[in-house]
C-alpha positions, 0 to 999 in steps of 0.5 A: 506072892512071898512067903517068909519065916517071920514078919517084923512090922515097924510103926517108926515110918514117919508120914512126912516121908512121902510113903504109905508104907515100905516093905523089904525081904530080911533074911529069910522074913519080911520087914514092913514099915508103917506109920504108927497110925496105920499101926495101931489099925492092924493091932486092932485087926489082930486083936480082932482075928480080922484080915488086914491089908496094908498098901506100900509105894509112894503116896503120889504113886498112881498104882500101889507097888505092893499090897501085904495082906493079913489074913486069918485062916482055919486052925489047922492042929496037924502042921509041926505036930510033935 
């Protein structure tokens, strides 16, 4: 599990490259890189306020190396109030 400051997701990832999606640590965010199929899939879920998941590593990989999930929770009004 990592948390991060922000998120950057990049719709540039080219399915030919041989990866379901890449993710890397930026600074103190995370940077992930998705096709612009799977992009336009997770505008859809947030537009929707629906979770998400996107499964990186290689498309021949037998086991996904890393999963990042999206996912709404209660609105909590109290965190940096002020």
């Amino acid at each position: 599990v990592t948390g991060a400051s922000f998120f950057v997701f990049s719709g540039a990832l080219k399915s030919s490259s041989g990866y379901l999606a890449k993710s890397s640590i930026v600074e103190d965010g995370v940077m992930v890189q998705i096709t612009a199929e799977n992009m336009d899939s997770l505008r859809q879920a947030l537009r929707e306020m629906k979770d998400f998941t996107i499964i990186c590593g290689k498309v021949d990989a037998e086991d996904p190396q890393e999963h990042v999930h999206i996912q709404w929770v209660e609105d909590d009004k109290n965190f940096s109030k002020g």
